[in-house]
C-alpha positions as CSV (number, residue, x, y, z in Angstrom):
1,X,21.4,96.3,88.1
2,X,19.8,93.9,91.1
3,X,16.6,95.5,92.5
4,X,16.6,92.4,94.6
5,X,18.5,89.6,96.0
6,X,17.7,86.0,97.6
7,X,18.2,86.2,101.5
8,X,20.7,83.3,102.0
9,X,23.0,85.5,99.2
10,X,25.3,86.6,102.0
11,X,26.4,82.4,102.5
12,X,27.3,82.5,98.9
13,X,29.0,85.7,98.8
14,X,31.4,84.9,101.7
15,X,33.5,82.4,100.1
16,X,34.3,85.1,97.5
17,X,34.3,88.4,100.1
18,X,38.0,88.5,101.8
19,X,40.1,91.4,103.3
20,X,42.6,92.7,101.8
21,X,44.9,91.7,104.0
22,X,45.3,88.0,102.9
23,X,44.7,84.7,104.9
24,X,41.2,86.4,106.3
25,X,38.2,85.3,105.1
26,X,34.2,85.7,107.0
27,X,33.6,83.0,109.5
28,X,30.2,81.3,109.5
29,X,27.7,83.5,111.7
30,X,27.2,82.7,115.0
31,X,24.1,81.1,116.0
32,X,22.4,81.2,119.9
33,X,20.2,78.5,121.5
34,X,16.6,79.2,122.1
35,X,15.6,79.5,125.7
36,X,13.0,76.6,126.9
37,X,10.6,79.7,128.1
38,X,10.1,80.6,124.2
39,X,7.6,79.8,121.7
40,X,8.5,77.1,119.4
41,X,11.4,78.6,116.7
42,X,10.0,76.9,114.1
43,X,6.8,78.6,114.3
44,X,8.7,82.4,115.2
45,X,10.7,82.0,112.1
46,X,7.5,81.1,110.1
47,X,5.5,83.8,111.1
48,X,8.4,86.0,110.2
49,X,8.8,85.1,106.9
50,X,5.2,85.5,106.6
51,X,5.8,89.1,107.8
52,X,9.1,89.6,104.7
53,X,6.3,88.3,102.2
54,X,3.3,90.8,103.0
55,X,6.5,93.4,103.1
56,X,7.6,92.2,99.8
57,X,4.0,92.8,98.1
58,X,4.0,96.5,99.6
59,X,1.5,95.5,102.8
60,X,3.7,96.5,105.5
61,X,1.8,99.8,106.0
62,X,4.0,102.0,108.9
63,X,5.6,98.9,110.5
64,X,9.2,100.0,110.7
65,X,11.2,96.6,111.1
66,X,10.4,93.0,113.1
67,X,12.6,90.7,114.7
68,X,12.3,87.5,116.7
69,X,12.6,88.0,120.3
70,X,13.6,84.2,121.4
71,X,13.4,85.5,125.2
72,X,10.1,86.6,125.0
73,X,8.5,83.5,122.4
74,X,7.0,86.5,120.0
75,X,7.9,87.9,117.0
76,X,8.7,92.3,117.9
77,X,6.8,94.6,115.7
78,X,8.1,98.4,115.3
79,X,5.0,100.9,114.1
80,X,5.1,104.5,113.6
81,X,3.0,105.9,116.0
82,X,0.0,107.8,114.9
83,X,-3.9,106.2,113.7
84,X,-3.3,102.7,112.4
85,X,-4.2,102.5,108.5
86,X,-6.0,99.4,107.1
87,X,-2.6,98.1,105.5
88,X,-0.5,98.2,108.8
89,X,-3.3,97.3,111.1
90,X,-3.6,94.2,108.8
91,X,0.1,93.4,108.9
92,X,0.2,93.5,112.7
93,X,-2.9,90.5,112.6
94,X,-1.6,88.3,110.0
95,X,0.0,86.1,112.8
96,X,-1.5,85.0,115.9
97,X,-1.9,87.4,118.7
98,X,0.0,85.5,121.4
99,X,3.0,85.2,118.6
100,X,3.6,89.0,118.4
101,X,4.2,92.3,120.5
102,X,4.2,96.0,118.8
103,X,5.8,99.0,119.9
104,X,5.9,102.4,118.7
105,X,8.5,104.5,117.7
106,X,8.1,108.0,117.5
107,X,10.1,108.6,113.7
108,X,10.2,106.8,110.5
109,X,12.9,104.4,110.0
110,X,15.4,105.6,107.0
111,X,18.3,105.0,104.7
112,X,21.5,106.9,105.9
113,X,22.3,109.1,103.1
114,X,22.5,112.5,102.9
115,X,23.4,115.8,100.9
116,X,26.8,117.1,101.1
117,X,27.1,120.9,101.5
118,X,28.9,121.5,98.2
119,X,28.9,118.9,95.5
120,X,31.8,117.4,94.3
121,X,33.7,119.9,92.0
122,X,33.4,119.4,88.2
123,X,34.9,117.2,86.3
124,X,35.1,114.2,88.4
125,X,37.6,112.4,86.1
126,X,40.7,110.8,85.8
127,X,43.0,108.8,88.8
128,X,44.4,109.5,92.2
129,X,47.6,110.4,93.2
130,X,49.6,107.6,94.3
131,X,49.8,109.4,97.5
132,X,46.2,109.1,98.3
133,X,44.6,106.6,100.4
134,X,40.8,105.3,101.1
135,X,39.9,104.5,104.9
136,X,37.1,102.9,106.0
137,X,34.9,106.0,107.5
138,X,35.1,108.8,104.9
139,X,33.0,110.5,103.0
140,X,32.6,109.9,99.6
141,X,29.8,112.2,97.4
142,X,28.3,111.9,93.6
143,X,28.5,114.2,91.6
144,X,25.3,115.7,92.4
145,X,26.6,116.0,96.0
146,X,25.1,113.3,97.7
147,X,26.7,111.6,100.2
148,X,27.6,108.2,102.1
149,X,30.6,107.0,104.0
150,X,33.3,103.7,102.7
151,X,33.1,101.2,104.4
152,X,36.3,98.5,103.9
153,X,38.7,97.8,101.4
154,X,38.4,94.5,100.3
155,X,39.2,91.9,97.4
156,X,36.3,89.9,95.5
157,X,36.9,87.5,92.8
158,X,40.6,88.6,93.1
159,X,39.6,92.2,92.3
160,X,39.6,95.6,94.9
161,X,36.5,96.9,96.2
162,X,35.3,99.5,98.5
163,X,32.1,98.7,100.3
164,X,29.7,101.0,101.0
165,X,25.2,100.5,101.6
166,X,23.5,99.1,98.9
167,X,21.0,101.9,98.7
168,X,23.5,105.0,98.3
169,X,23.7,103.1,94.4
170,X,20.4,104.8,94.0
171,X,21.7,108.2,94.1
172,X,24.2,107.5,91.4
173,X,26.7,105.0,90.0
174,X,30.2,106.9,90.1
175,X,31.5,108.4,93.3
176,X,34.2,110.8,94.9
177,X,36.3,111.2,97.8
178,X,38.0,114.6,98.2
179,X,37.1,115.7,95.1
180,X,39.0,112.8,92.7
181,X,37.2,110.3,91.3
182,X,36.9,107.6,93.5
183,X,35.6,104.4,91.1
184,X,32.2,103.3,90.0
185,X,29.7,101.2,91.6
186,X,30.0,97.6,89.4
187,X,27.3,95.4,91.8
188,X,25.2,95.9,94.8
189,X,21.9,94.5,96.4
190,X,19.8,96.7,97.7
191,X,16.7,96.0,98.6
192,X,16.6,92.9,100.0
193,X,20.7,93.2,101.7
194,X,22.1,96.5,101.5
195,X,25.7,96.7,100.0
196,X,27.5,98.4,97.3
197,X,31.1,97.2,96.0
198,X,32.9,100.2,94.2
199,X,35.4,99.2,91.9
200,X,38.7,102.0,92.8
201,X,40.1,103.9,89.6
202,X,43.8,103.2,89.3
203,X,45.8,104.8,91.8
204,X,44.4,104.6,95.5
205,X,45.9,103.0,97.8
206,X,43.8,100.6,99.7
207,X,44.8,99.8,102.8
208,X,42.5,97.3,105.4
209,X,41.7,100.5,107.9
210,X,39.5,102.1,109.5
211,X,40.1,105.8,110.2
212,X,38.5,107.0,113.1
213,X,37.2,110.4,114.2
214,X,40.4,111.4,116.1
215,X,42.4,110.8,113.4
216,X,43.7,107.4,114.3
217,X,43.9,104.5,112.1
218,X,42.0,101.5,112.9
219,X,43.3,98.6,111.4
220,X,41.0,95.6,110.2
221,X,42.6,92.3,110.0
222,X,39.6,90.1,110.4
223,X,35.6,90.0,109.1
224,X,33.3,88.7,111.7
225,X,29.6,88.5,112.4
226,X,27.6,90.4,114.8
227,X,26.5,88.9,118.0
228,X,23.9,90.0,120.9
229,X,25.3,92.1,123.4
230,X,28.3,92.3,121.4
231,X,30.1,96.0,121.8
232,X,31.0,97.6,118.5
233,X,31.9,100.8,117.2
234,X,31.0,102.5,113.4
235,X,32.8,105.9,112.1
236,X,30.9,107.4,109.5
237,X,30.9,110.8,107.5
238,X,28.1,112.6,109.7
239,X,28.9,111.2,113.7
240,X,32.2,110.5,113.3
241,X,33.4,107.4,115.9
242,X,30.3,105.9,118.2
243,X,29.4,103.1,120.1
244,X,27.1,100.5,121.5
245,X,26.0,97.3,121.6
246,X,23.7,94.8,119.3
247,X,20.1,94.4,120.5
248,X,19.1,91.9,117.8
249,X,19.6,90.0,114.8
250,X,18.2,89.4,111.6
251,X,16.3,92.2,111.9
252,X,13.6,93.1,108.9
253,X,13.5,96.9,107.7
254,X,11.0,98.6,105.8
255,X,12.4,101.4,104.5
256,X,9.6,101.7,101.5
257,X,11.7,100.3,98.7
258,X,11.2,96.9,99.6
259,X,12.2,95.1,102.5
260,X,16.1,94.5,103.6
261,X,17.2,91.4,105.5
262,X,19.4,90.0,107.8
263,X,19.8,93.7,109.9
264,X,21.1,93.8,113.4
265,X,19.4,96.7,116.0
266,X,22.2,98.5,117.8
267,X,22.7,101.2,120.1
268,X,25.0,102.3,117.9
269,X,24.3,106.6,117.4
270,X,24.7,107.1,113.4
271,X,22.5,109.5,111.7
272,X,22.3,110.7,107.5
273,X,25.3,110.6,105.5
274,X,27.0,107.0,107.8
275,X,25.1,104.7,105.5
276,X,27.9,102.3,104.3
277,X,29.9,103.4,107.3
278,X,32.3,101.0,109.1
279,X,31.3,99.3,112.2
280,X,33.8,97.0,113.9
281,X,34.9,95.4,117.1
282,X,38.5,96.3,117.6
283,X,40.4,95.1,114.4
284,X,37.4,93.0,113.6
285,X,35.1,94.3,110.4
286,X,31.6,93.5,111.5
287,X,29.0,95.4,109.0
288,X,28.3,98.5,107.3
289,X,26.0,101.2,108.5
290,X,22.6,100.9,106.9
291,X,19.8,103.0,108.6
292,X,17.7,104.2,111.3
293,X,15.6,107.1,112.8
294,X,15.1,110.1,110.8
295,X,17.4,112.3,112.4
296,X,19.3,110.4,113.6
297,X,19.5,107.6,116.3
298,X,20.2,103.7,117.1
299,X,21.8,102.4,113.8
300,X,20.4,99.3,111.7
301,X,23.7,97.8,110.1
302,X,24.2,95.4,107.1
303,X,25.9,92.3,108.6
304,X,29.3,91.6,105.6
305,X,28.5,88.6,103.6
C-alpha cells in the first residue's frame, strides 16, 4: 500500500501506461506560454509548492484547492466560506499578498464516492462469463456497497488493468460490477495522484470503450493530456454522460487526507459515485473523475499518467 506518491510519478508511469488497443501510448503534456502581463513563473510555481508543503503537514485549514492563474500573475486560493480559523488564515499569508487572490466557495470540496443502494450480493467470488464486458463508465461496488465508476481498460507492464480514483482503494481492495467479481485493486496512489489499477479476474472482456449514458459505445483509441479551454466529456455511475470545458491545470486539492496533485478544474457536472469515471475528448482518454463539491458540481479530474 502507497499512502503517498512523488509528483513527477505520472512522467515515469507513462512509459509503462498504454491502451489496450496497441500502438497508443500517453503523449508528453502540453505546456502554454506565460503571458508578459504575469508575475514571474518562477516565483508562481514557488509559492505554490510552498502552499503543497504547508498542505502536506496538515496546515491547509478550509482552503479547498490552488492553482496558478498565469493571466492574472497570482497564485488562486479556494476557501470554504465561513469565519477564517488560525490554520487557514495562516495558509492564505504564507506568500506575498500581491502573489495571491482567494475566493469562496460555498461547499466543501470531496472525493467522488458514494453508497450504492444495495450492496453487492454475497459471495463475490469466482470469474465472469466470457460474455461479459467492462466499459469505461460503470459502476462497480465493494462488497460493503460502496461505490465508484471504471475508468479505461488498459495494459501496464504487459498486464490488464481497469482504472478507476486512487481514493475509492480506501473503501476496500476487491470490487464488483453487476454482481461478479470484478478483480482486486494490486497498486494505486492516492493521496498525492489519485488512481487505482484493478487487476480483472479471468474472464472479462476488456475492450478500449467508453459506454455512455445512451447506451452507445465510445471507443478510446488514444490517451492524451488535458488542455485549457479544451471540451471534454466524463460518464460516470451517478450523472451519467456530461460536459464542459477545463478551467485550469495542475490544480492542488485538499480533500483532508493529504493533498492530490496535478488536478485540472472543469465545468465538467459529476457528483458522488463518478470518482474514477471516464472523461475523454472524442476517442481520446483524457483523465479519470476525481472530486468536487459536496453534492455535486464542477468536476476535479486525475490527468492519466
Amino acid at each position: 500500500m502507497r499512502s503517498r506518491f512523488p509528483r513527477l510519478f505520472s512522467h515515469a508511469l507513462a512509459t509503462v501506461l498504454t491502451v489496450i488497443v496497441s500502438g497508443y501510448a500517453l503523449p508528453a503534456s502540453a505546456s502554454s506560454s506565460t503571458p508578459r502581463t504575469a508575475a514571474p513563473l518562477p516565483e508562481l510555481t514557488e509559492l505554490k509548492a510552498q502552499l503543497d508543503r504547508l498542505a502536506e503537514q496538515g496546515k491547509a485549514g478550509n482552503a479547498q484547492y490552488w492553482y496558478i492563474n498565469a493571466a492574472e500573475g497570482k497564485v488562486r486560493i479556494a476557501v470554504l466560506k465561513g469565519p477564517l480559523d488560525v490554520t487557514t488564515r495562516s495558509f492564505l499569508t504564507a506568500g506575498p499578498s500581491d502573489l495571491t487572490s482567494t475566493f469562496t466557495v460555498d461547499e466543501p470540496v470531496r472525493p467522488y464516492v458514494s453508497t450504492a443502494t444495495a450492496p453487492l450480493r454475497p459471495p463475490m467470488t469466482g470469474s465472469a462469463a466470457l460474455a461479459e464486458t467492462v466499459y469505461g463508465g460503470q459502476q462497480i461496488v465493494t462488497q460493503s456497497g460502496v461505490y465508484c465508476t471504471t475508468g479505461f481498460n488498459v495494459t501496464r507492464n504487459g498486464q490488464p488493468a481497469v482504472l478507476t480514483a486512487g481514493h475509492c482503494r480506501k473503501a476496500g481492495i476487491t470490487w464488483g460490477l453487476a454482481g461478479q467479481l470484478l478483480g482486486r485493486i494490486t497498486d494505486f496512489h492516492y493521496p498525492g495522484g489519485d488512481i487505482s489499477y484493478i487487476t480483472p479476474t479471468t474472464g472479462w472482456q476488456l475492450p478500449s470503450a467508453v459506454r455512455q449514458a445512451d447506451g452507445s459505445i465510445q471507443p478510446i483509441t488514444r490517451f492524451g493530456r488535458p488542455s485549457i479551454n479544451q471540451e471534454l466529456c466524463k460518464t460516470g455511475a451517478t450523472t451519467g454522460t456530461t460536459c464542459g470545458t477545463v478551467v485550469s491545470l495542475d490544480v492542488t486539492t485538499n480533500y483532508g487526507d493529504g493533498p492530490v496533485y496535478g488536478l485540472a478544474l472543469t465545468t465538467v457536472q459529476a457528483a458522488e459515485g463518478d470518482s474514477g469515471g471516464s472523461v475523454y475528448e472524442g476517442s481520446t482518454g483524457v483523465a479519470l473523475i476525481s472530486g468536487g463539491p459536496e453534492g455535486g458540481g464542477d468536476a476535479l479530474v486525475y490527468p492519466l499518467p
